[in-house]
SELUMDREN-584946 format. One record per residue (C-alpha): residue in one letter; x negated, y negated, z negated. Coordinates in pm, whole numbers, plus 50000, padded with zeros to 5 digits. Example, Ala and Ser with C-alpha at 12.3 -4.5 7.8 and 13.67 -1.06 7.14 Angstrom:
% SELUMDREN-584946
@res = a | east = 48770 | north = 50450 | up = 49220;
@res = s | east = 48633 | north = 50106 | up = 49286;
% end
This chain:
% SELUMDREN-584946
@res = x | east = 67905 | north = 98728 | up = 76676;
@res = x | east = 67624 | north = 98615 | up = 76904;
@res = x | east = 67881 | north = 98576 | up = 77174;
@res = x | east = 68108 | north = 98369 | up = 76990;
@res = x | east = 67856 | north = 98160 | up = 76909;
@res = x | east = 67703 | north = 98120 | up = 77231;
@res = x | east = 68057 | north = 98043 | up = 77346;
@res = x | east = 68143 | north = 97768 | up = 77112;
@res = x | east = 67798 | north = 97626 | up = 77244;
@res = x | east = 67916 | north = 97628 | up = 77584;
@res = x | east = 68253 | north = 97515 | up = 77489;
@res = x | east = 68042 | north = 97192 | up = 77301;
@res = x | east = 67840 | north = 97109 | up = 77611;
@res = x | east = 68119 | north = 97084 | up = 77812;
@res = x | east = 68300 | north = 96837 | up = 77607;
@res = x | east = 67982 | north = 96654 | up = 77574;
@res = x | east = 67919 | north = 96620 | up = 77961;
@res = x | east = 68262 | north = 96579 | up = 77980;
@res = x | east = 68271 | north = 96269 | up = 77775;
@res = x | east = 67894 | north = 96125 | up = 77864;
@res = x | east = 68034 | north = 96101 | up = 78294;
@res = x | east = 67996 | north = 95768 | up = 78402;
@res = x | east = 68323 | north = 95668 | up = 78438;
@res = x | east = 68427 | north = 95809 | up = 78088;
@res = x | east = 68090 | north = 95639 | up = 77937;
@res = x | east = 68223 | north = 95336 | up = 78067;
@res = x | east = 68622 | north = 95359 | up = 77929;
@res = x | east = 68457 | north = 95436 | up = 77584;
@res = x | east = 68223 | north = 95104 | up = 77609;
@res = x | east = 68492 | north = 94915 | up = 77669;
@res = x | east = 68657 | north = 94980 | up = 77318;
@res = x | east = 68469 | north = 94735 | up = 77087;
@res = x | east = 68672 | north = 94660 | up = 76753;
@res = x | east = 68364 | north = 94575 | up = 76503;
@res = x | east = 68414 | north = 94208 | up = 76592;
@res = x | east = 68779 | north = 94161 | up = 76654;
@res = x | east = 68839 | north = 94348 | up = 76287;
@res = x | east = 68590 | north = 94144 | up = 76142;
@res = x | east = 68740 | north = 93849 | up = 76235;
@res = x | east = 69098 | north = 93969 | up = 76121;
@res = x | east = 68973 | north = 94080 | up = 75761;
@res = x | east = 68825 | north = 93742 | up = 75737;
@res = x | east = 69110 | north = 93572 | up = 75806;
@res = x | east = 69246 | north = 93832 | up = 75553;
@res = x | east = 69069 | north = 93806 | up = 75290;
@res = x | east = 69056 | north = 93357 | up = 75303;
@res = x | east = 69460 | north = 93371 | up = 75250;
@res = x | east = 69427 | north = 93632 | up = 74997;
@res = x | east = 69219 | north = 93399 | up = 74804;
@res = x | east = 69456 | north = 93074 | up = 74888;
@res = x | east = 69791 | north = 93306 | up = 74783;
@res = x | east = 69571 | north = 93431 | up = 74451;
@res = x | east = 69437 | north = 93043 | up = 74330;
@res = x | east = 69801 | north = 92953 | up = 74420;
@res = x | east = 70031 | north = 93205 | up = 74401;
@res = x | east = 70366 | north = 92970 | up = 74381;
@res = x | east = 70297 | north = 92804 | up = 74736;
@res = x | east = 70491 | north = 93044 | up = 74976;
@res = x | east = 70331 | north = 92892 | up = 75271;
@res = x | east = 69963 | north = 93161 | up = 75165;
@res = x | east = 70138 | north = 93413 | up = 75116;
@res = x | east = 70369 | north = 93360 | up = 75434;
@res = x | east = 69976 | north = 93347 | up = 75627;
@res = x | east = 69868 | north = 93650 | up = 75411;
@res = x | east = 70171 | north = 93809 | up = 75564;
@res = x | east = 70075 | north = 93746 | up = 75909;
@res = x | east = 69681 | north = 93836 | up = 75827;
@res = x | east = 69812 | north = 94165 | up = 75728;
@res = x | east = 70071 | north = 94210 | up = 76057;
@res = x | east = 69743 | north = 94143 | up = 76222;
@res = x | east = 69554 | north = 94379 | up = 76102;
@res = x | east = 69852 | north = 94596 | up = 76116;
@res = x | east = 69857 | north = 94578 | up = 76501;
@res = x | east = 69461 | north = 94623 | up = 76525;
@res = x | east = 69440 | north = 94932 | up = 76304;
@res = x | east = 69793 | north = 95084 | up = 76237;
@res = x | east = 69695 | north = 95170 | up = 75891;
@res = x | east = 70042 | north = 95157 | up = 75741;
@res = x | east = 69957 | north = 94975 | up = 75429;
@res = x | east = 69898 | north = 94666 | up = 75567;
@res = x | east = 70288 | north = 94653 | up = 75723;
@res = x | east = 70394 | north = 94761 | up = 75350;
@res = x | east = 70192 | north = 94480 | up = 75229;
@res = x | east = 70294 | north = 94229 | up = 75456;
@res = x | east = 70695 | north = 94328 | up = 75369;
@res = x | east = 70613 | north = 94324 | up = 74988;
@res = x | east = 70504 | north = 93943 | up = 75027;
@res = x | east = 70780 | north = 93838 | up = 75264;
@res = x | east = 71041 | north = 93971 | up = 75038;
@res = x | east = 70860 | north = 93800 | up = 74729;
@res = x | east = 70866 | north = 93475 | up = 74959;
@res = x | east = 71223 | north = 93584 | up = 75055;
@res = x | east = 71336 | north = 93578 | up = 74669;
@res = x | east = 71156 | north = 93269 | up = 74550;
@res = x | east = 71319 | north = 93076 | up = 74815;
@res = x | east = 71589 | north = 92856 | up = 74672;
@res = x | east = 71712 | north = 92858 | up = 75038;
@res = x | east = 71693 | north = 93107 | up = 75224;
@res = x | east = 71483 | north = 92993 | up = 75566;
@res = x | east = 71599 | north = 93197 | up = 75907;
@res = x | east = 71201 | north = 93201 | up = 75976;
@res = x | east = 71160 | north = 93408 | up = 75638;
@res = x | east = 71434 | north = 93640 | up = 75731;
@res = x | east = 71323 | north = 93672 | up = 76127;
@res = x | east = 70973 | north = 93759 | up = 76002;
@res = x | east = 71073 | north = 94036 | up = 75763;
@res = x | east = 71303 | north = 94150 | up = 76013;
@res = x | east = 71024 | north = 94160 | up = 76254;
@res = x | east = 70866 | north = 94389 | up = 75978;
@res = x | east = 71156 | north = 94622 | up = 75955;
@res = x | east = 71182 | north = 94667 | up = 76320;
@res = x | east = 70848 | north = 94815 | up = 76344;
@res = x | east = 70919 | north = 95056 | up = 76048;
@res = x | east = 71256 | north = 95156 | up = 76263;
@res = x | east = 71455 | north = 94977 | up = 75948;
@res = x | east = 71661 | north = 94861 | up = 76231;
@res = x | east = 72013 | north = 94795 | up = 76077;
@res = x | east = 71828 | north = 94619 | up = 75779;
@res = x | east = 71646 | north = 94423 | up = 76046;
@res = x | east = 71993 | north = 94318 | up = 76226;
@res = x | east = 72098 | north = 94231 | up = 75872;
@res = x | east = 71842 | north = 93963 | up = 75827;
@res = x | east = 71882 | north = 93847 | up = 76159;
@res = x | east = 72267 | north = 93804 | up = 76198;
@res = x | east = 72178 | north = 93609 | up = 75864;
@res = x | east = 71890 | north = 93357 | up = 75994;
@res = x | east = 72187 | north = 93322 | up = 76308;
@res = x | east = 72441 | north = 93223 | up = 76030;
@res = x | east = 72149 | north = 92942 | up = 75852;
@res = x | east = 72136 | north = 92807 | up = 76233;
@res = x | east = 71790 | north = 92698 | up = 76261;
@res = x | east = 71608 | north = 92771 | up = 76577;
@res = x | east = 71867 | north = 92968 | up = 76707;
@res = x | east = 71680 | north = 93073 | up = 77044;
@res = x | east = 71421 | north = 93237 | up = 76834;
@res = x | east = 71730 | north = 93427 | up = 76652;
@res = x | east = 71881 | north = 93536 | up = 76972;
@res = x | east = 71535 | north = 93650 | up = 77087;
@res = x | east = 71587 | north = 93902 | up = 76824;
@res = x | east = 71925 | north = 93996 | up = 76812;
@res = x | east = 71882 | north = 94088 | up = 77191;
@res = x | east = 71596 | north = 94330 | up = 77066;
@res = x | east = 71801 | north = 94433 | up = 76816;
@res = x | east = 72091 | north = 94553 | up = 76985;
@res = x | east = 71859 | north = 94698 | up = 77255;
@res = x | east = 71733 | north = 94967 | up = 76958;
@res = x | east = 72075 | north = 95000 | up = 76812;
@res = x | east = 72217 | north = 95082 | up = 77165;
@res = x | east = 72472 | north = 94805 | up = 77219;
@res = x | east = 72458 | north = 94709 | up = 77586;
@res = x | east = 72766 | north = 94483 | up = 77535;
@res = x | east = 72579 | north = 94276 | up = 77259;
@res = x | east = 72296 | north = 94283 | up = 77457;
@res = x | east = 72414 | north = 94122 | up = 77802;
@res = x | east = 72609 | north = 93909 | up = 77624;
@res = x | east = 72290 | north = 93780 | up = 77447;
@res = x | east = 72121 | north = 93770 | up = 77725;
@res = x | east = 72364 | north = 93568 | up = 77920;
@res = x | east = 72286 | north = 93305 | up = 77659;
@res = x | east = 71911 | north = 93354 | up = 77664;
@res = x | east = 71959 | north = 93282 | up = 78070;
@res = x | east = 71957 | north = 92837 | up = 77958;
@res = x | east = 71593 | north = 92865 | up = 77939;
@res = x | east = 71403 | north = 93095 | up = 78189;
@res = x | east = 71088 | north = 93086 | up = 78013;
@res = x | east = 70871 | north = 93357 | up = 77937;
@res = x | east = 71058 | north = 93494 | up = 77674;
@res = x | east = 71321 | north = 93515 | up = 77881;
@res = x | east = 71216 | north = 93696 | up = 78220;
@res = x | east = 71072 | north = 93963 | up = 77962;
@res = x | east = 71383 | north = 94033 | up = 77792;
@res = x | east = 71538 | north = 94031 | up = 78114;
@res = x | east = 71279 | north = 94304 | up = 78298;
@res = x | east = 71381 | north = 94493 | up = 77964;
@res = x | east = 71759 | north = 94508 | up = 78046;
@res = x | east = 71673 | north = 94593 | up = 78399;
@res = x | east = 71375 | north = 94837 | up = 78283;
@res = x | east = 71710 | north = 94980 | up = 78027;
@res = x | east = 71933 | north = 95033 | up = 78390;
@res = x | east = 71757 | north = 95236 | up = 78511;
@res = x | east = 71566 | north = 94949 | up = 78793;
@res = x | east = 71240 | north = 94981 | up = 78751;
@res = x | east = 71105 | north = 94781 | up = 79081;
@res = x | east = 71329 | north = 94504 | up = 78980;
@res = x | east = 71148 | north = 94535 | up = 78615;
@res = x | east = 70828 | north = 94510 | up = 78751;
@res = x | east = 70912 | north = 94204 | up = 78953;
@res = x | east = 71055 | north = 94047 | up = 78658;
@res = x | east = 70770 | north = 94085 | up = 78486;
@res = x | east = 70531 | north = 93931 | up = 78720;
@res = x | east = 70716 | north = 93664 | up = 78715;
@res = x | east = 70644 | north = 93671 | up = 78305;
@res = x | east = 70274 | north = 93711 | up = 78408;
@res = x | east = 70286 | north = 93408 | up = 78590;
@res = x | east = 70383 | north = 93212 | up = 78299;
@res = x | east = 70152 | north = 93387 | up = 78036;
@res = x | east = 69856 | north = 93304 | up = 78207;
@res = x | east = 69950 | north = 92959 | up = 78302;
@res = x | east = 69970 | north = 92923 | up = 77919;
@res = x | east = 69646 | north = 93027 | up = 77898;
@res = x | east = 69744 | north = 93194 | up = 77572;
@res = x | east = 69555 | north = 93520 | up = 77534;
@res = x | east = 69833 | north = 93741 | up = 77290;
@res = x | east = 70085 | north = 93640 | up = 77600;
@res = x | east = 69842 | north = 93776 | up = 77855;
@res = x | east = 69726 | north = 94086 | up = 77680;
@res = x | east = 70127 | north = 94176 | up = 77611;
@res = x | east = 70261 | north = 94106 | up = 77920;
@res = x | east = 69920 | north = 94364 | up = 78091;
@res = x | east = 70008 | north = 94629 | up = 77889;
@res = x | east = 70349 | north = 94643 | up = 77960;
@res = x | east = 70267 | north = 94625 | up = 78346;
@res = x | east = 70086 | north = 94901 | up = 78289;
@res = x | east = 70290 | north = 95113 | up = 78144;
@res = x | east = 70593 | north = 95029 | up = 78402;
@res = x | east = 70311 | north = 95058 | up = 78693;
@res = x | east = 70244 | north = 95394 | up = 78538;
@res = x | east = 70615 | north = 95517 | up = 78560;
@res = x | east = 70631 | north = 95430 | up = 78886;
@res = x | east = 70301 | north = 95682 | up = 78972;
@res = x | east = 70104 | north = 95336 | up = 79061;
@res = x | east = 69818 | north = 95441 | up = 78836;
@res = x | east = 69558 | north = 95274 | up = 79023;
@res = x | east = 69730 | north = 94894 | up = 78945;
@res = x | east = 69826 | north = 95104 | up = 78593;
@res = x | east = 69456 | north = 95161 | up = 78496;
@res = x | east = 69366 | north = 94782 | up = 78608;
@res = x | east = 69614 | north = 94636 | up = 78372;
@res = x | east = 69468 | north = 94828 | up = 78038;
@res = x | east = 69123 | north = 94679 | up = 78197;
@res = x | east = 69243 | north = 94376 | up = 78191;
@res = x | east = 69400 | north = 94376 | up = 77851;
@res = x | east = 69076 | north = 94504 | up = 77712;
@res = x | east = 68867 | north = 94291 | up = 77893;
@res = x | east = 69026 | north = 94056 | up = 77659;
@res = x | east = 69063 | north = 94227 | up = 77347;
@res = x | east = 68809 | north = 94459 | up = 77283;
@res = x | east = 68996 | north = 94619 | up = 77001;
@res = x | east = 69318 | north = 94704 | up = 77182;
@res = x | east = 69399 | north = 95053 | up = 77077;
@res = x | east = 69649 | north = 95107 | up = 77249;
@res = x | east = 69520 | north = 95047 | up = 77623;
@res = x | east = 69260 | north = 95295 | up = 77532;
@res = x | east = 69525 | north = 95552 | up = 77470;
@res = x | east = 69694 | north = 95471 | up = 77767;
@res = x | east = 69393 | north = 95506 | up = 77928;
@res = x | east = 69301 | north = 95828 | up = 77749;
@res = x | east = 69705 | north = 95947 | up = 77877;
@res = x | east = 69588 | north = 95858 | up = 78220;
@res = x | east = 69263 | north = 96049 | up = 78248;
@res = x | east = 69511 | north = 96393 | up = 78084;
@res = x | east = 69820 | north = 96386 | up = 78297;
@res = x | east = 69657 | north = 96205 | up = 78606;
@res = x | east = 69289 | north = 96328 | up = 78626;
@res = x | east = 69329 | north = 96649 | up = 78465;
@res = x | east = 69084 | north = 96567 | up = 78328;
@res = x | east = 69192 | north = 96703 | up = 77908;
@res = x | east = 68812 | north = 96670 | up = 77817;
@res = x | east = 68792 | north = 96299 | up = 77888;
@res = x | east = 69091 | north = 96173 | up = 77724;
@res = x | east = 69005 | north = 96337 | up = 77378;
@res = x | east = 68658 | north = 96195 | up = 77396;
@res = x | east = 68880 | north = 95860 | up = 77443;
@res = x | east = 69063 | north = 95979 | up = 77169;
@res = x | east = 68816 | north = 96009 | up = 76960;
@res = x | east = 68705 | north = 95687 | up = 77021;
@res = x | east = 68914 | north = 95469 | up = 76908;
@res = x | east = 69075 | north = 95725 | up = 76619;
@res = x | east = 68749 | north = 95613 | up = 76475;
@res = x | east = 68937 | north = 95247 | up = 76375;
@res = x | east = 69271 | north = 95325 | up = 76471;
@res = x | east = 69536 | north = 95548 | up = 76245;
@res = x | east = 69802 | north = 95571 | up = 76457;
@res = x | east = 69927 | north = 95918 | up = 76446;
@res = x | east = 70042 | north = 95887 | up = 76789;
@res = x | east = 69656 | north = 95979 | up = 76856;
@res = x | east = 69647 | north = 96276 | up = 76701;
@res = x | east = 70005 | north = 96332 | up = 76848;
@res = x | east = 69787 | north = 96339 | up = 77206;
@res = x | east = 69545 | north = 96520 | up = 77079;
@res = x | east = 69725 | north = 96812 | up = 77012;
@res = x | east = 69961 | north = 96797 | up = 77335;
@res = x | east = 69615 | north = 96795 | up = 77529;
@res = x | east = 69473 | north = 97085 | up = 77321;
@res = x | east = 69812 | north = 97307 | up = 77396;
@res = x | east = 69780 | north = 97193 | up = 77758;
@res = x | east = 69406 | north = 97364 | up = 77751;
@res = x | east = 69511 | north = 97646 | up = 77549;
@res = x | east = 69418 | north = 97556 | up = 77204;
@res = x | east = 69712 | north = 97676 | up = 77057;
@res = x | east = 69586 | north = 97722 | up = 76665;
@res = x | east = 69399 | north = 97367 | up = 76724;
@res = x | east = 69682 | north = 97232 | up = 76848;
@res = x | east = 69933 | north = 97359 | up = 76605;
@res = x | east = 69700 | north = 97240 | up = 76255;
@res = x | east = 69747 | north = 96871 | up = 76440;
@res = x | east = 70115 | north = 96910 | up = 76452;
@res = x | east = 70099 | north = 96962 | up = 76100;
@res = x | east = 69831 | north = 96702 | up = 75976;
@res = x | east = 70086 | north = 96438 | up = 76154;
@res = x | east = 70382 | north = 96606 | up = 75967;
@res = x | east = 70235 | north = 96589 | up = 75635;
@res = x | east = 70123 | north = 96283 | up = 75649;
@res = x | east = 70404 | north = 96113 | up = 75787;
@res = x | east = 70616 | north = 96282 | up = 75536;
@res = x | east = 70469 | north = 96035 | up = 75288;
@res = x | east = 70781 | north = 95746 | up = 75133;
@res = x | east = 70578 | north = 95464 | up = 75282;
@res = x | east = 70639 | north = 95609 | up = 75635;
@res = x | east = 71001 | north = 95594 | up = 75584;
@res = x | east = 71193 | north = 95719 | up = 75937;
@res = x | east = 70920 | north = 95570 | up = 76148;
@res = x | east = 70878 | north = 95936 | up = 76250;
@res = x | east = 71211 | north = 96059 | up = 76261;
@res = x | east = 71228 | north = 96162 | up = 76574;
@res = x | east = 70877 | north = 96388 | up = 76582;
@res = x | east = 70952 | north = 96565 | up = 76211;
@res = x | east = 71287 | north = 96727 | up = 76383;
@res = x | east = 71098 | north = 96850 | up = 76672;
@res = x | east = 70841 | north = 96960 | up = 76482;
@res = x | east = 71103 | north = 97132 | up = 76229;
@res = x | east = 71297 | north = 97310 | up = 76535;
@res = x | east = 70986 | north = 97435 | up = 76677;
@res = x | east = 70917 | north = 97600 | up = 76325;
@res = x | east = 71310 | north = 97709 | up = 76355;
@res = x | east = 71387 | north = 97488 | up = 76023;
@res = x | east = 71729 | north = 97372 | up = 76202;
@res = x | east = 71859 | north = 97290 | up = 75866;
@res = x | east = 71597 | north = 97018 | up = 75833;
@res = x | east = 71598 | north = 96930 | up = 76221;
@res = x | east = 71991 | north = 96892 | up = 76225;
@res = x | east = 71990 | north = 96637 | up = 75884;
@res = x | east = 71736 | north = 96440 | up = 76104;
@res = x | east = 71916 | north = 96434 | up = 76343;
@res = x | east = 72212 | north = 96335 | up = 76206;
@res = x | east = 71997 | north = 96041 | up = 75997;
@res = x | east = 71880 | north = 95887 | up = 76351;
@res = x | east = 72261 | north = 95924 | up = 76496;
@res = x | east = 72345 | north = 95671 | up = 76191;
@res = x | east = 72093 | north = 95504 | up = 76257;
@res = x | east = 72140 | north = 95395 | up = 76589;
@res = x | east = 72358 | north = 95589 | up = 76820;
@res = x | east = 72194 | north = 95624 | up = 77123;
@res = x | east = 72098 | north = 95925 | up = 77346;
@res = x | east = 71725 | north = 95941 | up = 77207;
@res = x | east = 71912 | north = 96066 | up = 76933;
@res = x | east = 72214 | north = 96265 | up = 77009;
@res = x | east = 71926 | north = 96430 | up = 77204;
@res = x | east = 71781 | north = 96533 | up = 76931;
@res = x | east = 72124 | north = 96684 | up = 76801;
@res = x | east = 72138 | north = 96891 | up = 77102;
@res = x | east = 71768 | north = 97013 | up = 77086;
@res = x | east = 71902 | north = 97123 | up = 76713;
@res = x | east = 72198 | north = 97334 | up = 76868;
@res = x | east = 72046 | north = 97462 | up = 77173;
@res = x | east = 71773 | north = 97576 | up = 76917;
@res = x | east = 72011 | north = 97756 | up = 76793;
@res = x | east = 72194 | north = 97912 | up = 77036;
@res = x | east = 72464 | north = 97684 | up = 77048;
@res = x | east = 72501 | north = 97585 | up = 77442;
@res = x | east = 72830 | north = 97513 | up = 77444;
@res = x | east = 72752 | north = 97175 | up = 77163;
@res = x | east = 72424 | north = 97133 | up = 77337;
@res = x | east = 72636 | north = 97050 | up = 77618;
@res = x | east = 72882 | north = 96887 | up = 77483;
@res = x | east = 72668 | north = 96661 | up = 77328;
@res = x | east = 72501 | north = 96533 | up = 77622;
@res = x | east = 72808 | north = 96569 | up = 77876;
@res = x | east = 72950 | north = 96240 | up = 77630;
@res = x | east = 72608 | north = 96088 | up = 77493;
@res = x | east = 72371 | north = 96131 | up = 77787;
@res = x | east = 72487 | north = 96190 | up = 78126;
@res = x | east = 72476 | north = 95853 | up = 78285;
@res = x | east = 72369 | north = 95666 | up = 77937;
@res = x | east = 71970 | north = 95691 | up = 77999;
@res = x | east = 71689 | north = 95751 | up = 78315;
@res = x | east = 71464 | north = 95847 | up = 78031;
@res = x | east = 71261 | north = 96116 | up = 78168;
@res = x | east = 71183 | north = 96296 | up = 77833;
@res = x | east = 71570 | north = 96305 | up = 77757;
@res = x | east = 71667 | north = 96383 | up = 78101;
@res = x | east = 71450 | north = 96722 | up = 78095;
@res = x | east = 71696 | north = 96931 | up = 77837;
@res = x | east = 71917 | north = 96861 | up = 78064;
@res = x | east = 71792 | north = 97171 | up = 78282;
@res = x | east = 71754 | north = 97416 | up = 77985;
@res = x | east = 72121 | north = 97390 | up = 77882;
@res = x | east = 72298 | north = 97347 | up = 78240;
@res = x | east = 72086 | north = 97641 | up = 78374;
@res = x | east = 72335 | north = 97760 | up = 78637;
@res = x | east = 72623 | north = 97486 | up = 78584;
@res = x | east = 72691 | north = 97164 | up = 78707;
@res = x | east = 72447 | north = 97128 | up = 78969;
@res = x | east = 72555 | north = 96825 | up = 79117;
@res = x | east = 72394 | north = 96642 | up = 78776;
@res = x | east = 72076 | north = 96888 | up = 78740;
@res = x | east = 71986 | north = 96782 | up = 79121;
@res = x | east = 71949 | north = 96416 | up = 78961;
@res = x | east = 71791 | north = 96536 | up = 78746;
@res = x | east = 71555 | north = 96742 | up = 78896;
@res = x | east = 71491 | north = 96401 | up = 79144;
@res = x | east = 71428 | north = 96212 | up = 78842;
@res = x | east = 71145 | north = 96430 | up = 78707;
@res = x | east = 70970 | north = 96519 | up = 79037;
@res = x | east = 70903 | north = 96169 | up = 79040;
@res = x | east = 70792 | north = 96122 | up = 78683;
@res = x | east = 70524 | north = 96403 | up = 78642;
@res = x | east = 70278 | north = 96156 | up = 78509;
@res = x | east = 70497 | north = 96030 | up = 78238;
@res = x | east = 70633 | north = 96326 | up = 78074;
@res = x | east = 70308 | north = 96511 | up = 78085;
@res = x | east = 70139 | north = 96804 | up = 78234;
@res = x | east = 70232 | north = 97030 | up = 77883;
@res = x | east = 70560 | north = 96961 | up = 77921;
@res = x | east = 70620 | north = 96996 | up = 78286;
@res = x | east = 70541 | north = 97353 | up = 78276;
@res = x | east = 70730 | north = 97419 | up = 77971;
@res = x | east = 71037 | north = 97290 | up = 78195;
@res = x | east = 70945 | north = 97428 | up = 78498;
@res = x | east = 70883 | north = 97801 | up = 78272;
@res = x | east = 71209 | north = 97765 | up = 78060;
@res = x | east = 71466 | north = 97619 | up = 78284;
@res = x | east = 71366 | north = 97903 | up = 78579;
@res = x | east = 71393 | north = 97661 | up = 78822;
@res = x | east = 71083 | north = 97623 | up = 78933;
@res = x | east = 71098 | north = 97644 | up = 79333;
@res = x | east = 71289 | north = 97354 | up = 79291;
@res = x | east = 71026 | north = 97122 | up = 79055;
@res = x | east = 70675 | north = 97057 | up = 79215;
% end
């Protein structure tokens, strides 16, 4: 008993020293929401008031709307996306006729709770009003870039091309980014950071640095990665989600498992994305924390099990159910996100459920006609050498190309699951 304890003591200092280095000391200063969320929940709580001493003018409660998205994006605590759809539908039914900014900003709303054929719904809707059609098309291009439809998509596009504005050149580095060119992506979107800080307009600037860092980090520039989610917290203190890519950075690139949950930590303090905990417990499986790691797997499922989550989690719940061999579950999730959008995130998913169970030959199948040649995705790309083990090795040596050169993206934990399961190690490094 003495041991254990003096163990666990040992284990505590670590993390501590761990998480009080300089350099770590320094990420963690950097995250400083008090006054950001202040500043939201003020501007929360004066259209709450307006929308309550006036409840008939839709204009409030369209701005309470927004206050909440804000907030939204600051904390991801889910009710404040609920709330913000409850008043945009009550704005949405009051309206004697229908506006295409009502529908675009619900729309908006269901995108980010993966509603995404109700979202195309309300869209090709505001396109059939005809107001401000460019900010329609802006959408529908997102749109059918969830729901898969590359057609739609260039075809939008092609339209979007009139006016090469900022909007534009980052819809286009998406399309490229979708085709598998990242370089050209990145250019593209320099060209977007041009603009954004020639506007001078902060939410422009801080988008347009994440992203860059994120494609910077695919392409195993982490240096120029790291700089970006500097420079997107340099001006917004209370930006989440460069912490986390930070926190990503300092487990897959440093090594470093310590640091990144002390980041972790961090900003889980105001942030309830369960993305975080998601990292958490991929970084305490990578250091051998298997019971830790499992009891976060399933705080995430349980909570977003909950109605108000909806299929915002889809994709994580089947996992997690073939993991726990609950292919009965896994497969009707599966199937849910294949009518949802058919694309090869989720006929993936399909063929995790059948390889799961033994079933190569559908595996295959599956990703022979859904897959092969449909997506560069790294983290789709991988099954690919656990059901081909032995077959078509012209495809598996793309493969294998593919995630050689994306180490830093799909992880350290599951780089050596691959390299353990598909027995091909002496050919990943």
């Amino acid at each position: 008993m003495k041991f254990i304890t003096i163990k666990i003591f040992c284990l505590l200092f670590a993390l501590q020293s761990y998480a009080t280095r300089p350099e770590t000391r320094a990420i963690l200063d950097l995250y400083q929401p008090t006054e950001k969320l202040a500043s939201l929940k003020s501007e929360y709580d004066f259209w709450n008031k307006k929308s309550i001493a006036h409840p008939t003018q839709h204009a409030f409660k369209i701005q309470l709307a927004n206050a909440n998205t804000a907030l939204f994006a600051a904390t991801a605590e889910l009710k404040y996306l609920k709330q913000a759809e409850y008043l945009l539908e009550a704005v949405r039914s009051a309206e004697s006729n229908q506006k295409a900014s009502t529908l675009r900003a619900l729309a908006h709303n269901f995108i980010s709770q993966h509603r995404f054929c109700e979202a195309m719904n309300l869209v090709l809707r505001a396109q059939e009003i005809g107001s401000e059609k460019r900010a329609t098309d802006l959408m529908l291009f997102d749109l059918y870039e969830e729901l898969g439809d590359d057609a739609a998509q260039k075809n939008t596009l092609a339209k979007l091309a009139e006016q090469q504005d900022f909007n534009y050149y980052i819809r286009l580095a998406k399309w490229q980014d979708g085709q598998g060119n990242l370089d050209q992506t990145i250019e593209l979107m320099k060209v977007a950071e041009k603009i954004a800080e020639t506007s001078k307009q902060a939410a422009l600037k801080i988008w347009v640095y994440t992203n860059l860092a994120d494609y910077y980090g695919h392409a195993g520039e982490i240096a120029t990665s790291k700089n970006y989610y500097l420079k997107a917290l340099a001006l917004n203190p209370a930006d989440w989600y460069s912490m986390k890519g930070l926190a990503w950075m300092a487990y897959a690139n440093d090594r470093d498992p310590q640091a990144a949950l002390a980041i972790l930590d961090k900003i889980a303090t105001k942030s309830a994305d369960p993305g975080i905990t998601l990292l958490k417990a991929e970084i305490l499986a990578y250091t051998g924390q298997t019971k830790a790691a499992h009891n976060k797997y399933n705080e995430v499922a349980k909570l977003v099990r909950q109605a108000d989550y909806g299929k915002m989690y889809n994709s994580f719940l089947c996992e997690h159910y073939i993991a726990a061999n609950k292919f009965d579950a896994a497969m009707d999730l599966a199937k849910q996100e294949i009518a949802l959008r058919a694309i090869p995130h989720s006929y993936d998913l399909l063929a995790q459920v059948y390889f799961a169970q033994g079933k190569v030959k559908e595996a295959r199948a599956i990703s022979k006609q859904h897959i092969w040649d449909q997506t560069f995705e790294p983290n789709i790309l991988k099954q690919q050498l656990l059901y081909f083990q032995g077959t078509e090795e012209n495809i598996l040596a793309t493969v294998r190309a593919e995630l050689a050169a994306a180490q830093y993206e799909i992880g350290p934990l599951a780089y050596q699951k691959i390299k353990k399961e598909s027995r091909l190690t002496s050919s990943l490094h």
